[in-house]
C-alpha positions as CSV (number, residue, x, y, z in Angstrom):
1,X,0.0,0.0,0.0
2,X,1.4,3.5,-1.4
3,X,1.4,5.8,1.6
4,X,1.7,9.3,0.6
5,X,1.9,10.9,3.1
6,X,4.9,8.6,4.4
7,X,6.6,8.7,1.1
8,X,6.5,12.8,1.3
9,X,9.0,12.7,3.9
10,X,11.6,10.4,1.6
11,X,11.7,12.7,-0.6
12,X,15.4,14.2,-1.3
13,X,16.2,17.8,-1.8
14,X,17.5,17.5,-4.9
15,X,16.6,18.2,-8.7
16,X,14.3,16.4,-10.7
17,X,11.6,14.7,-12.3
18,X,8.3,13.5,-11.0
19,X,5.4,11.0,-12.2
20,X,2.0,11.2,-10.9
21,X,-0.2,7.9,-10.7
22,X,-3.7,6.9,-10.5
23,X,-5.6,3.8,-9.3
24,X,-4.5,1.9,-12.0
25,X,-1.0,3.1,-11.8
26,X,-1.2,5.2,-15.3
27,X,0.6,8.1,-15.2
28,X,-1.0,11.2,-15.2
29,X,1.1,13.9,-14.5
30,X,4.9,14.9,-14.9
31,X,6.7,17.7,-13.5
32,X,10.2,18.8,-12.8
33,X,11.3,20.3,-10.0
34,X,14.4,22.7,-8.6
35,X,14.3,20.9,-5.0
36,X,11.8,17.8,-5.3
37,X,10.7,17.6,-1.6
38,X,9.5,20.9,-1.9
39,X,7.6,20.8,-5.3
40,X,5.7,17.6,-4.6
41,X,5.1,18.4,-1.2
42,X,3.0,21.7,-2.8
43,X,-0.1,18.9,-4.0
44,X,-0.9,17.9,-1.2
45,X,-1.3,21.5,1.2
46,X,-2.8,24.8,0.6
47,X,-5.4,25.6,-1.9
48,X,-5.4,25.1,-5.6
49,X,-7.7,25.8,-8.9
50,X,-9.9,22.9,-10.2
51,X,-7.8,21.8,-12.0
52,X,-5.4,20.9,-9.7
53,X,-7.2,19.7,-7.4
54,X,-8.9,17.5,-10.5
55,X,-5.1,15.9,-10.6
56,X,-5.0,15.9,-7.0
57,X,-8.1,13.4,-6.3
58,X,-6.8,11.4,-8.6
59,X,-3.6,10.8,-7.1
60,X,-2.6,7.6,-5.6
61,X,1.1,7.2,-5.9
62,X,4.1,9.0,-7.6
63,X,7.2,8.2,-8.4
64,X,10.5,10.6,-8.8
65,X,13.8,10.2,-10.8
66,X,16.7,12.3,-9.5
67,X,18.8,14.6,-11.7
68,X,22.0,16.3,-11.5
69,X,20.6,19.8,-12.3
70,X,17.4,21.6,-13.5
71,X,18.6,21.6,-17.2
72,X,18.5,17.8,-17.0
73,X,15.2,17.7,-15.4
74,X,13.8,19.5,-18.0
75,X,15.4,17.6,-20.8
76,X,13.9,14.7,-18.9
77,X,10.6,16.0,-18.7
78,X,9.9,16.7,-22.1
79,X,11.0,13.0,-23.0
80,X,8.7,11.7,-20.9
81,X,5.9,14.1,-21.6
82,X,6.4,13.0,-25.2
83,X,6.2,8.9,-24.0
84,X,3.7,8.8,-21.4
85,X,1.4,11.7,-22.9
86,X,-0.4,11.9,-19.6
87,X,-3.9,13.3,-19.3
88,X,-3.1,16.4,-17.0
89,X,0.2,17.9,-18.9
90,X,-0.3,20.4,-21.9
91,X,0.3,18.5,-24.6
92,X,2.1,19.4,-27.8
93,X,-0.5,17.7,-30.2
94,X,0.4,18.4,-34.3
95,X,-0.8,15.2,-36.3
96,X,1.5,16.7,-38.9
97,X,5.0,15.1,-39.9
98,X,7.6,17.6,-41.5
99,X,9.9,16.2,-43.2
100,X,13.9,16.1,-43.0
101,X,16.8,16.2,-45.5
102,X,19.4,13.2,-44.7
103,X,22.5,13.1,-46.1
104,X,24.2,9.7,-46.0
105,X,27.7,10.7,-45.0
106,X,29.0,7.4,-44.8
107,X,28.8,6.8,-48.1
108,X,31.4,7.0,-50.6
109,X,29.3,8.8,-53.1
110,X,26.8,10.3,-50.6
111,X,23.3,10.6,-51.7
112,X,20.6,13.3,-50.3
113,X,17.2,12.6,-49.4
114,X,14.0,13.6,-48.2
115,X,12.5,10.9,-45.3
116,X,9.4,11.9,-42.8
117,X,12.2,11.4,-39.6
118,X,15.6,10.7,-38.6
119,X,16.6,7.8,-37.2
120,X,19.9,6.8,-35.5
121,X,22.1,5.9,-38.1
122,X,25.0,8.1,-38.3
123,X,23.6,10.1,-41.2
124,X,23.4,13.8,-41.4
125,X,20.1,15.6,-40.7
126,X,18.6,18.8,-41.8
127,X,15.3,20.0,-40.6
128,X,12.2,19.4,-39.8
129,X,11.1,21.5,-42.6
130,X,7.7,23.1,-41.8
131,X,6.4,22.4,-45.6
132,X,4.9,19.8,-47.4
133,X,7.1,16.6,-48.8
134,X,5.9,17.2,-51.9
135,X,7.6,20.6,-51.8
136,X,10.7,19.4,-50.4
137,X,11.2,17.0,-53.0
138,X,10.3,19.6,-56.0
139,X,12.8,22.0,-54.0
140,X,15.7,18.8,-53.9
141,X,14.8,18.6,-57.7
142,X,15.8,22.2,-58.9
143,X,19.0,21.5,-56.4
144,X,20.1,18.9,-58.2
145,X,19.7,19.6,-61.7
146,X,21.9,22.5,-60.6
147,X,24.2,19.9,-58.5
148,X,23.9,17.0,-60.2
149,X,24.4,14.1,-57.4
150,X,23.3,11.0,-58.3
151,X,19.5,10.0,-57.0
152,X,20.4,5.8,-56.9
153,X,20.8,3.9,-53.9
154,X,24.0,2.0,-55.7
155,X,26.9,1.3,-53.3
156,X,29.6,3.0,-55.0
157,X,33.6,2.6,-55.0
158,X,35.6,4.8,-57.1
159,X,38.1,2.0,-57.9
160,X,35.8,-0.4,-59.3
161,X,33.5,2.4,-61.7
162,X,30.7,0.9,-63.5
163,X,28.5,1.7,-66.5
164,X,26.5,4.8,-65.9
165,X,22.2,4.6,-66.0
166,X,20.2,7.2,-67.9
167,X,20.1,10.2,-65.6
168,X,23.6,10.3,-66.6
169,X,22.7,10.5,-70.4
170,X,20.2,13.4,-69.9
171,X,22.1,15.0,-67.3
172,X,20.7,14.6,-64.3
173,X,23.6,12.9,-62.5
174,X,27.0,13.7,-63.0
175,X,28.4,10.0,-63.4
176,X,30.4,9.4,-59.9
177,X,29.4,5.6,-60.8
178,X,31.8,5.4,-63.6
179,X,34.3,7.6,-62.8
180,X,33.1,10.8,-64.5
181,X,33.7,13.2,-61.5
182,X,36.1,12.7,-58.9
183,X,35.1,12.2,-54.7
184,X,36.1,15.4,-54.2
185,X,34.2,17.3,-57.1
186,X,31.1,15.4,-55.9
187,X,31.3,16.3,-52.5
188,X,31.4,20.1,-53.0
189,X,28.5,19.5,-54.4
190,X,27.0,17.7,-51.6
191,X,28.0,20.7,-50.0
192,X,26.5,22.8,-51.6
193,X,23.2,21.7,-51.2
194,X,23.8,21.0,-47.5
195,X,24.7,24.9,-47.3
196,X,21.1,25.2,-48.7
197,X,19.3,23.2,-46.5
198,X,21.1,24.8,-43.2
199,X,19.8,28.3,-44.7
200,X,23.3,29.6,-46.1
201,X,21.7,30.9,-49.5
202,X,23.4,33.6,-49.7
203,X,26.9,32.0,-48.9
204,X,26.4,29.7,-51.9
205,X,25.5,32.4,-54.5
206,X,27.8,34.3,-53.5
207,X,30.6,31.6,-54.6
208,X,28.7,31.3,-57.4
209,X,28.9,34.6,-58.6
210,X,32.4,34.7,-57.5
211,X,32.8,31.3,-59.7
212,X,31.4,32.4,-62.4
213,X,33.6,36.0,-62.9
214,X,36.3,33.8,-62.5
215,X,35.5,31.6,-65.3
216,X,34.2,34.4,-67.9
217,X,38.0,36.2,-66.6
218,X,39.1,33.3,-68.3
219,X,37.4,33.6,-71.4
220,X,35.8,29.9,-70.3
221,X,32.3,31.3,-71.3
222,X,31.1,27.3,-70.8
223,X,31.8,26.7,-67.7
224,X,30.1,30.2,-67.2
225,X,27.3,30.0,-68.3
226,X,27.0,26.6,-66.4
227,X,27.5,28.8,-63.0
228,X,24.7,31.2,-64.0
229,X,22.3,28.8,-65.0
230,X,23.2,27.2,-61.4
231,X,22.9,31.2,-59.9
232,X,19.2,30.9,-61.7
233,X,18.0,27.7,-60.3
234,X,18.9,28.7,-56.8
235,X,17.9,31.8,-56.7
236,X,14.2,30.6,-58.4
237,X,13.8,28.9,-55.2
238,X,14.7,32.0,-52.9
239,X,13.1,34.7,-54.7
240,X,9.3,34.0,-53.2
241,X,10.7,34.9,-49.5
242,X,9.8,38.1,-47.9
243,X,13.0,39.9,-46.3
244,X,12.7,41.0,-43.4
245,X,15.8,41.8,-41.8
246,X,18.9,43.0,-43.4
247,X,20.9,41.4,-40.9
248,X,20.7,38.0,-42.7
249,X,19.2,36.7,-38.9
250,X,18.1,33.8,-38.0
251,X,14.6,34.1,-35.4
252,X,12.0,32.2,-34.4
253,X,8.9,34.9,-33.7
254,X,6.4,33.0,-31.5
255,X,2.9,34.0,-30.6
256,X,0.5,33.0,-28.1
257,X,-3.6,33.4,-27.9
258,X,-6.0,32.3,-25.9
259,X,-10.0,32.2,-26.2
260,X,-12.1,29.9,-23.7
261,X,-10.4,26.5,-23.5
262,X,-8.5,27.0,-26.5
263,X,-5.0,28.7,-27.0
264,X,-3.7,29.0,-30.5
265,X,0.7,29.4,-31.0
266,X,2.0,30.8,-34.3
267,X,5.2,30.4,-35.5
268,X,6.8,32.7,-38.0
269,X,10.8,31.1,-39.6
270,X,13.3,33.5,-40.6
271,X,16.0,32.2,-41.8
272,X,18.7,34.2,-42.8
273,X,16.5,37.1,-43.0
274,X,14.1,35.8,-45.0
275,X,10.9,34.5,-43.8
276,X,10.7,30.7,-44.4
277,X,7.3,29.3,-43.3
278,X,4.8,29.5,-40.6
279,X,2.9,26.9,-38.4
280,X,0.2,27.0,-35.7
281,X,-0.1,24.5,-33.4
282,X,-4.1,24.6,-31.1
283,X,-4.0,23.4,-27.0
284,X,-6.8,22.6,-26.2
285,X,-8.1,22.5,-22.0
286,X,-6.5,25.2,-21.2
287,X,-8.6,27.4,-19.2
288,X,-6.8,27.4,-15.9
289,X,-4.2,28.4,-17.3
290,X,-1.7,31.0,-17.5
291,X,-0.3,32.0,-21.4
292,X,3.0,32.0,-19.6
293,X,3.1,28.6,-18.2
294,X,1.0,27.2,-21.5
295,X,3.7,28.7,-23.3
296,X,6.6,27.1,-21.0
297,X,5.2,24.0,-21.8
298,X,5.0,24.2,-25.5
299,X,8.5,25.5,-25.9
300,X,9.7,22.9,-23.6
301,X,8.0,19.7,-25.7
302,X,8.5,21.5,-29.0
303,X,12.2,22.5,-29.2
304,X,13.3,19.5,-27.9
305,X,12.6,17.8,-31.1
306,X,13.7,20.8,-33.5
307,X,16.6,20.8,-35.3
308,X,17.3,23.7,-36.4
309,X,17.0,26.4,-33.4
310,X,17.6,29.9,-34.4
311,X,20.3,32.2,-31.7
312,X,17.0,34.0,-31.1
313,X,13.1,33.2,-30.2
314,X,11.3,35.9,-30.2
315,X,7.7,36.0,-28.1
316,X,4.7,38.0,-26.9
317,X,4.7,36.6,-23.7
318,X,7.5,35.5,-21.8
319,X,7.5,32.2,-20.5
320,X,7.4,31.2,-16.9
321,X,10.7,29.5,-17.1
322,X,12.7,31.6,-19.8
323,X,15.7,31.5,-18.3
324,X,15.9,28.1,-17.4
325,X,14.5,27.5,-21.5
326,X,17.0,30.0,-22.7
327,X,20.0,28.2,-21.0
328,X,19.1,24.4,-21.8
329,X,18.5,25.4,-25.9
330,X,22.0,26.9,-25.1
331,X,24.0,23.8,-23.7
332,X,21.7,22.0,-26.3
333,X,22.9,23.8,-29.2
334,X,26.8,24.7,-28.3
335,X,26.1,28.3,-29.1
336,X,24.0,31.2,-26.8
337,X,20.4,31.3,-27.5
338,X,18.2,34.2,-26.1
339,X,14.7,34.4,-25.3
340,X,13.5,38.1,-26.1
341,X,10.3,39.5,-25.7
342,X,10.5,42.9,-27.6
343,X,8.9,46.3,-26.5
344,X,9.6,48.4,-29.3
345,X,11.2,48.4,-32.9
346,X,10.8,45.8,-35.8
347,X,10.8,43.0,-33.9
348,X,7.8,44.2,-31.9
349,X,5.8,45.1,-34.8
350,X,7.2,41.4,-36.5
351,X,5.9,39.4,-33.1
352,X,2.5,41.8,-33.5
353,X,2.2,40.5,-36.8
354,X,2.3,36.8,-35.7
355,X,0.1,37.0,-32.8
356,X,-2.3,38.7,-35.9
357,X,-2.4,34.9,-37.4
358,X,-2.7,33.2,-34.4
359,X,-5.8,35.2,-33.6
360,X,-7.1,34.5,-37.2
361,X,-6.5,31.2,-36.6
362,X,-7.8,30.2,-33.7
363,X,-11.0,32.0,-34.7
364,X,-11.5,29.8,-38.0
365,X,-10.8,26.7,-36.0
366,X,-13.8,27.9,-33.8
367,X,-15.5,28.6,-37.0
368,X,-15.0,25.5,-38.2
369,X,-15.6,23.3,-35.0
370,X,-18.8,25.3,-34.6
371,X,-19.9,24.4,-38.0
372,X,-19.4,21.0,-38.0
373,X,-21.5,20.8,-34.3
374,X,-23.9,22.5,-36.5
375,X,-23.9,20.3,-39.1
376,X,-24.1,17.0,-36.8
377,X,-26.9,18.6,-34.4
378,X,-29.1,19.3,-37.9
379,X,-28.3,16.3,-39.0
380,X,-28.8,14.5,-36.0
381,X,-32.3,16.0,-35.4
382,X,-33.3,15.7,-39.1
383,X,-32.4,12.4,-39.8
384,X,-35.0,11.9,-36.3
385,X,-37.6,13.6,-38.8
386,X,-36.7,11.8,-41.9
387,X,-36.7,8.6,-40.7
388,X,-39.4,8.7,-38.1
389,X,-37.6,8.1,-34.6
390,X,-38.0,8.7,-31.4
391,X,-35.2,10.3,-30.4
392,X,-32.1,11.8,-32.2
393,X,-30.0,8.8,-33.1
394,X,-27.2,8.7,-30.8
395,X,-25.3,5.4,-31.8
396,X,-25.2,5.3,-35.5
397,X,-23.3,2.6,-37.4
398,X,-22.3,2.5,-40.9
399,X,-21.0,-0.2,-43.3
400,X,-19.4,-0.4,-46.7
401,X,-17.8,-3.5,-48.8
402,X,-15.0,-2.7,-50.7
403,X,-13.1,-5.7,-53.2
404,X,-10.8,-5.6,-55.7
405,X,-12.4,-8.4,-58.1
406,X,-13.1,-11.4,-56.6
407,X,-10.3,-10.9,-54.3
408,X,-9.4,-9.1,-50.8
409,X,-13.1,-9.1,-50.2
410,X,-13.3,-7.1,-47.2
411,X,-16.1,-4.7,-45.4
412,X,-15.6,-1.9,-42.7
413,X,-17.8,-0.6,-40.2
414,X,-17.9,3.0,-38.5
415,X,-19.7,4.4,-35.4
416,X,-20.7,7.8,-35.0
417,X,-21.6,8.7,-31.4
418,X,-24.1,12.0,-31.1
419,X,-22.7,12.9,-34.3
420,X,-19.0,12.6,-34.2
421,X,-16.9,9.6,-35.5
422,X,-15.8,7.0,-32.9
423,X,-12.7,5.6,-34.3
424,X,-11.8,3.4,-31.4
425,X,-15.5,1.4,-32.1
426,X,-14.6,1.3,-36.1
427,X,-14.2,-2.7,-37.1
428,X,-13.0,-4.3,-40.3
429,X,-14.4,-7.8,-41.7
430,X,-12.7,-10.2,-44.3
431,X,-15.7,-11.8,-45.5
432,X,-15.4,-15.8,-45.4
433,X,-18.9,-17.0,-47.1
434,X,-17.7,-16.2,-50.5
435,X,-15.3,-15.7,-53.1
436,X,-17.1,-13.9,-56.1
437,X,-17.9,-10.6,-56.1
438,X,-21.4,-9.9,-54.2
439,X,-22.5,-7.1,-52.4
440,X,-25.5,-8.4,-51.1
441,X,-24.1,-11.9,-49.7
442,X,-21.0,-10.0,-48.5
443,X,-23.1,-7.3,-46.6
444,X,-25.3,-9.7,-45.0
445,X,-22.6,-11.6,-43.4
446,X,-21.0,-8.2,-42.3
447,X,-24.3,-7.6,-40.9
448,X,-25.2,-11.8,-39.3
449,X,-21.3,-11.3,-37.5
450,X,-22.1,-7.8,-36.1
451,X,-25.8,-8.7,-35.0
452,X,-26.0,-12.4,-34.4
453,X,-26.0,-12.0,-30.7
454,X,-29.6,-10.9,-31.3
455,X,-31.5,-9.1,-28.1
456,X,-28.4,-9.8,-26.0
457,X,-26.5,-6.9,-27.7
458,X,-25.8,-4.3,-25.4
459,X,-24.5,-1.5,-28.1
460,X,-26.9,-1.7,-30.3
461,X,-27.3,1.0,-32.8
462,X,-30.2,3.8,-33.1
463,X,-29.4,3.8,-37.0
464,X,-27.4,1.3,-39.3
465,X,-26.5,3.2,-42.9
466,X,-25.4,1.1,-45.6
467,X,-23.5,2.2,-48.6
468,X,-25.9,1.3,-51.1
469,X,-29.2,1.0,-52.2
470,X,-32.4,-0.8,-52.0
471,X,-31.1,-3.9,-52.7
472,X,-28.9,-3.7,-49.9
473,X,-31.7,-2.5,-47.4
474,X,-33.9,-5.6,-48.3
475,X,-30.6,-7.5,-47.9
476,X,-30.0,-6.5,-44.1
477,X,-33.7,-6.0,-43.3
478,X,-34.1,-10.1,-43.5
479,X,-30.7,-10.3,-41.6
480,X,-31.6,-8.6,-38.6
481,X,-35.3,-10.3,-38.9
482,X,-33.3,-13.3,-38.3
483,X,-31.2,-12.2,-35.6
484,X,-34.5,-11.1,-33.8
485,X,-33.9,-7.4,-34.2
486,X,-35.8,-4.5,-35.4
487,X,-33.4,-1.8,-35.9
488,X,-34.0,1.4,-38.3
489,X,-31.6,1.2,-41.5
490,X,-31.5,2.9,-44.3
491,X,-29.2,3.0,-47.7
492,X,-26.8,5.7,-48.8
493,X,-27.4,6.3,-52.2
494,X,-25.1,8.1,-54.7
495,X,-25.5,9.8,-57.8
496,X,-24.4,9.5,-61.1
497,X,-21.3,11.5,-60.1
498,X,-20.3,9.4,-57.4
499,X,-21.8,12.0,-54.6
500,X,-24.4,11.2,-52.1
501,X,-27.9,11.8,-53.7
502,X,-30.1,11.1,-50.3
503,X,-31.1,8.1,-48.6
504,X,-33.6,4.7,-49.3
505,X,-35.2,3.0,-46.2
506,X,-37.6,-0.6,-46.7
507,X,-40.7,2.1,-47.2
508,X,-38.2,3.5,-49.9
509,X,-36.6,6.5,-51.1
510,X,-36.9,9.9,-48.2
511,X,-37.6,12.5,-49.9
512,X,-35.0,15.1,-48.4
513,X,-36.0,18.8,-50.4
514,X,-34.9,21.4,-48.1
515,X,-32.3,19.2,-46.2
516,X,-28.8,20.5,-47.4
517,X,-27.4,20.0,-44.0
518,X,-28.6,16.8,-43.6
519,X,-27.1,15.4,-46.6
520,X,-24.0,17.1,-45.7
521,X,-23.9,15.0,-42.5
522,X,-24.8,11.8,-44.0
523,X,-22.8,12.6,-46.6
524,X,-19.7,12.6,-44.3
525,X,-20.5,9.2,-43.0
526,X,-20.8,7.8,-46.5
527,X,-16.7,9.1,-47.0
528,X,-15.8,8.2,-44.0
529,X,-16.6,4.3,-44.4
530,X,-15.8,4.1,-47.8
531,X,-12.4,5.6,-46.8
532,X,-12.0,3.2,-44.0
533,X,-13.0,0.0,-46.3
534,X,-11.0,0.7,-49.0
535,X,-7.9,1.4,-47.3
536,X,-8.4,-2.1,-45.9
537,X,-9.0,-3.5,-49.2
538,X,-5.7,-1.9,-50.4
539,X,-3.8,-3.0,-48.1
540,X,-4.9,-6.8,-48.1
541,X,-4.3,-5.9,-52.3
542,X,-1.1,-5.0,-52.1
543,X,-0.1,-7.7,-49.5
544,X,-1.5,-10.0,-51.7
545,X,0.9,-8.7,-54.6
546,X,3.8,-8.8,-52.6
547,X,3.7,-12.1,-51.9
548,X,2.3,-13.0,-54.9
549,X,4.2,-16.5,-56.7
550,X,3.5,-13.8,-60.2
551,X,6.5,-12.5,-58.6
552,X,9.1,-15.4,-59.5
553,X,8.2,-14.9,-63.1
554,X,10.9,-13.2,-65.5
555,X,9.2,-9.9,-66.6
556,X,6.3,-9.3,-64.3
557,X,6.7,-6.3,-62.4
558,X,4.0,-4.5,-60.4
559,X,1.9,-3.3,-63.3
560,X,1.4,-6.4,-64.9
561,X,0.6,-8.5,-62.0
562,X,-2.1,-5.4,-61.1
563,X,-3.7,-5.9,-64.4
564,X,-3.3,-9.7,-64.6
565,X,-4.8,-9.6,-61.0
566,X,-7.7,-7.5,-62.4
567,X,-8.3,-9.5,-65.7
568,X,-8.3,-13.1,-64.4
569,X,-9.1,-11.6,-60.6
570,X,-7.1,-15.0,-58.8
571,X,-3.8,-16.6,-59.7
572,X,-6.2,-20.0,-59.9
573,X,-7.7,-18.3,-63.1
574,X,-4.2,-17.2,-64.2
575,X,-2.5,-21.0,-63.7
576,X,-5.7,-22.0,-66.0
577,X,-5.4,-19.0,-68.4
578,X,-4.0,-20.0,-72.3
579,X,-1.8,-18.2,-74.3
580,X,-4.5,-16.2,-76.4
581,X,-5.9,-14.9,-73.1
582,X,-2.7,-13.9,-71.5
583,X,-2.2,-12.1,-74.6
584,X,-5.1,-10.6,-73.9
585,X,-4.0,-8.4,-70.9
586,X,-2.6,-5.1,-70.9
587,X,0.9,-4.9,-71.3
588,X,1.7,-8.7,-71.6
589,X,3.5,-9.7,-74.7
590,X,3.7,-12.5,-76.9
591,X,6.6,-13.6,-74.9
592,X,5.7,-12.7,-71.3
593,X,2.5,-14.6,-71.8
594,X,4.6,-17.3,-72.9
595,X,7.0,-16.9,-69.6
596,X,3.4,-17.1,-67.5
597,X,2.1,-20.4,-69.6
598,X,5.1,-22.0,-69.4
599,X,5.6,-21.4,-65.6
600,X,2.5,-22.9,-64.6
601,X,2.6,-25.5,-67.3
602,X,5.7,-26.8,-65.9
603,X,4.5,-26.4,-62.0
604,X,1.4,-28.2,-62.4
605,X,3.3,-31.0,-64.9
C-alpha cells in the first residue's frame, strides 16, 4: 500500500523529475522540480484551482527520478511528456509530420534525401522542414539539376566504376558511378546543397557569382554559363521569400492566444533574414491556465525535437521558465540562445504581426468546429424527422464493402456517437462466405457477424447506414429479422457523379428537399466508411501482390501483376489462363505470356 503521506517525507532535496499515478497506476502527470521535496510536497497542502485539485483526487502514488541539475530535469521531462502523454500535462499535439533532408555521410558517393524522420544511423540531418514533402522533394529537384548528385541507392567505389544509367545521359547525374567526376568534385556538391538546407543561400551564391567572374576572366564562357544557370536555379527557389531583416538573422517569432479553453501558438521562420514558413499549433483545455506557463510548456516539448533552433526566439509573452529555456537550448545547441520579448522596434511590430495569425487562426478553428457541431446537431435532429424516430439517433453505425475483383473481399464498419466519428469502435471484416464478387451476400454476413447476438447486444445501434441502395436495405432487413432485431436502417445512395444523392429505407426512397445539412452529414458518413473500407481493401491488395508467386516470373513487375490480377481476378484463373488470353491483358507480350504459360505448365506438370 502506497502511503503518501509517508513517502512525502523520503523525498530528497534534490533536482528532478516527478510522475503522478492513479488507481490503476497510469501516469498522469509529470513535472520537474528545482528541490523535489519541496515541489511535490505543494499537491498535497494549501489551496489550488480545479484543475489541480482535479489531478490531486486522482492521485494515488508518484514516483521521482533524480537529476544532476534543473537543465536535466527539463530535458527529462519533455522526453517523458512525449512517452507517457499523460492526461493532465499540456500536450504538444500536431498530427503533422515535417519532413527532414538526410545526407548519407558514410557513403562514398553520398546521396541526399528527403525521409518523414531521422533515425539513429550516423547520417546527417537537416530539418524538420515546416512544408509539405511534396515541396521538399520539388525543392531537392531544382538542387540537383543544378548539382547533379546521383538519385540511386548503388553502393559506390571509385576503384571499381561501373557503367552509368540514364540520368547520366540526360544529365541529371554527374556519373560518380563510372568515374566521371572525382570524390572530391562530388562532395562540393554535396556541400552545396547542405549549405542550402542549413539556410546559407546567400553563402552559396555568392561563390557562385564569385565562380562564375572567375571563369568568364578566363574567357571559359562554358563553364560560365553553367555557373549562371546554377545562380538561376537557386535563386528561383529564394526569390518568393519576404526579407525582413537585413541582418541575414536567424529568429523564431512565436505568438500565443488564448480564447475559452483554447490557446492558438504561431510560429513565424526566418532564416537568414528571410521568412521561411509558418505553423500553428491549437491546445486545447486550457482554461486554468496562464499563457505563460501554456507557453513554457510548449517550448519545452517542441524544441526538444527541433533541429534547427535559431540564436534568437522571439515571443509575446514570456514564458514562466525563460531563463531556465534559454539556457538548456543553449547547452543543447553549443552556441547562446536568447529568449526576447521585444517592446519596441521591428521585432515588436514582426511578433504583432504573428500574434495577428494566431488570432485569425484560432477564430476559423472555432469557425469551423462550430460548424461542423452545426452540421451533426441538424443532421442529427433531421435524420430523427426523416426517418421517423423517437429520439435523435445517438449510436449510429455505418458499413461499406470494398473488393478488388473477386479478391481481398473485405467490409468496414464506423460508429458515430451524437454525431462525431468514434474511431476506437470502427471494425473491419474479411468476408469468409464467398469468393465472387457480391455485395448483397458479402453485406449480410458483415451484418449476421455484427448482430447475431440478437437481443443480447448491449450497443446496439439507433441507426445502421449502408452504402448502397435498395437492394442492400432488403438484404439486411431479412438479416436482422433473423437475428431477432428490429433496428431502423436505411441505404446511402449516390448519384451518377459518385456523390451522395439522399437516402432509401424498406418504405423506400426519403424524400430530403430542403435538407442540405442533412445530406452534408450523411454525406460525411458515407466518406468516411468508404475511406476506412477501401484502405483495408488496399492494403490486403497489395499484400497479396507482394507475396504474390507472379513474382518469380521473369518480366512481371508490379503493373502487370495489377492488371493480370484485375483481368483473371485469382492466380487460380491465371495457372488455368491459355496463351490467347494472356495475350489478352494489358501490357503482356507475346513472350511474357509465354514466360506465365510456361511457368504454370511446368509447375502443375
Amino acid at each position: 500500500m502506497f502511503d503518501i503521506q509517508e513517502e512525502l517525507k523520503r523525498l530528497p532535496e534534490l533536482p528532478g523529475v516527478y510522475m503522478m499515478k492513479n488507481a490503476a497506476d497510469k501516469i498522469i502527470y509529470i513535472g520537474k522540480a528545482r528541490i523535489l521535496k519541496n515541489r511535490v510536497k505543494q499537491y498535497f497542502t494549501g489551496s489550488h484551482d480545479a484543475k489541480t485539485n482535479a489531478l490531486v483526487d486522482r492521485i494515488k502514488s508518484f514516483e521521482y527520478i533524480v537529476t544532476d541539475n534543473e537543465v536535466e530535469a527539463l530535458i527529462l521531462e519533455s522526453t517523458l511528456i512525449k512517452k507517457h502523454m499523460p492526461h493532465y500535462n499540456i500536450l504538444l499535439k500536431d498530427d503533422k509530420s515535417f519532413p527532414y533532408v538526410r545526407v548519407d555521410v558514410n557513403n562514398t558517393f553520398p546521396t541526399v534525401t528527403i525521409v518523414r524522420r531521422p533515425v539513429n544511423d550516423a547520417a546527417k540531418y537537416f530539418g524538420p522542414f515546416h512544408v509539405s514533402a511534396t515541396n521538399m522533394n520539388r525543392t531537392l529537384n531544382i538542387l540537383k539539376k543544378a548539382f547533379p548528385i546521383r538519385s540511386c541507392n548503388k553502393q559506390l567505389d571509385e576503384k571499381t566504376p561501373i557503367r552509368p544509367c540514364l540520368n547520366y545521359h540526360i544529365k541529371k547525374c554527374s556519373g560518380a558511378c563510372a568515374g566521371f567526376v572525382t570524390r572530391e568534385e562530388y562532395l562540393e556538391d554535396v556541400k552545396h546543397i547542405s549549405d542550402f538546407f542549413s539556410g546559407k543561400h546567400a553563402d552559396i551564391l555568392k561563390n557562385l557569382y564569385r565562380d562564375m567572374m572567375k571563369a568568364s576572366e578566363e574567357l571559359d564562357f562554358e563553364k560560365a554559363a553553367d555557373f549562371r544557370d546554377k545562380i538561376a536555379l537557386i535563386e528561383s527557389v529564394t526569390e518568393k521569400q519576404k526579407i525582413v531583416s537585413t541582418s541575414h538573422e536567424d529568429i523564431d517569432y512565436v505568438a500565443i492566444y488564448s480564447e475559452f479553453d483554447l490557446c492558438c501558438i504561431s510560429i513565424l521562420y526566418v532564416r537568414d533574414g528571410k521568412v521561411s514558413d509558418k505553423r500553428e499549433f491549437i491546445q486545447k483545455n486550457v482554461l486554468d491556465e496562464t499563457l505563460d506557463v501554456v507557453l513554457d510548456s510548449f517550448m519545452k516539448q517542441y524544441y526538444s525535437s527541433e533541429t534547427l533552433v535559431p540564436r534568437m526566439i522571439v515571443t509575446n509573452v514570456e514564458p514562466s521558465e525563460s531563463e531556465l529555456i534559454a539556457e538548456w537550448l543553449t547547452e543543447t545547441t553549443g552556441r547562446s540562445v536568447m529568449l526576447h520579448v521585444p517592446q519596441r522596434g521591428t521585432k515588436k511590430e514582426m511578433i504583432e504581426m504573428v500574434l495577428q495569425n494566431a488570432i485569425i487562426h484560432l477564430k476559423n478553428v472555432c469557425l469551423r468546429q462550430n460548424n461542423a457541431r452545426m452540421v451533426a446537431e441538424e443532421g442529427l435532429f433531421g435524420l430523427k424527422e426523416l426517418l421517423n424516430l423517437e429520439e435523435n439517433p445517438v449510436r449510429i453505425e455505418a458499413y461499406d464493402v470494398s473488393n478488388f475483383g473477386s479478391s481481398n473481399i473485405v467490409a468496414g464498419r464506423i460508429v458515430f456517437i451524437n454525431g462525431k466519428k468514434d474511431s476506437s469502435q470502427y471494425r473491419r471484416y474479411k468476408i469468409k462466405g464467398t469468393e465472387t464478387q457480391d455485395d448483397y451476400f458479402s453485406m449480410s454476413e458483415v451484418i449476421w457477424r455484427r448482430f447475431k447476438g440478437g437481443t443480447d447486444l448491449t450497443d446496439k445501434p439507433d441507426l445502421i447506414l449502408l452504402d448502397g441502395g435498395k437492394g442492400h436495405v432488403s438484404a439486411i432487413s431479412k438479416v436482422l429479422e433473423e437475428c431477432g432485431l428490429s433496428l431502423k436502417i436505411a441505404g446511402m445512395v449516390k448519384d451518377d457523379k459518385h456523390k451522395t444523392a439522399g437516402l432509401v429505407t424498406p418504405e423506400g426512397p426519403v424524400d430530403m428537399t430542403g435538407h442540405g445539412v442533412v445530406l452534408r452529414f450523411i454525406s460525411g458518413i458515407q466518406e468516411e466508411v468508404h475511406r476506412y473500407a477501401i484502405a483495408y481493401n488496399r492494403l490486403l491488395t497489395g499484400k497479396t501482390m507482394r507475396e504474390s508467386v507472379l513474382d518469380e516470373i521473369p518480366g512481371i513487375g508490379p503493373e502487370r501483376k495489377k492488371e493480370l490480377l484485375k483481368t483473371f481476378q485469382s492466380v487460380d484463373k491465371i495457372k488455368k489462363a491459355d496463351l490467347d488470353e494472356l495475350q489478352q491483358v494489358k501490357g503482356i507480350s507475346g513472350n511474357i505470356a509465354k514466360n506465365i504459360y510456361n511457368y504454370f505448365n511446368n509447375e502443375d506438370g
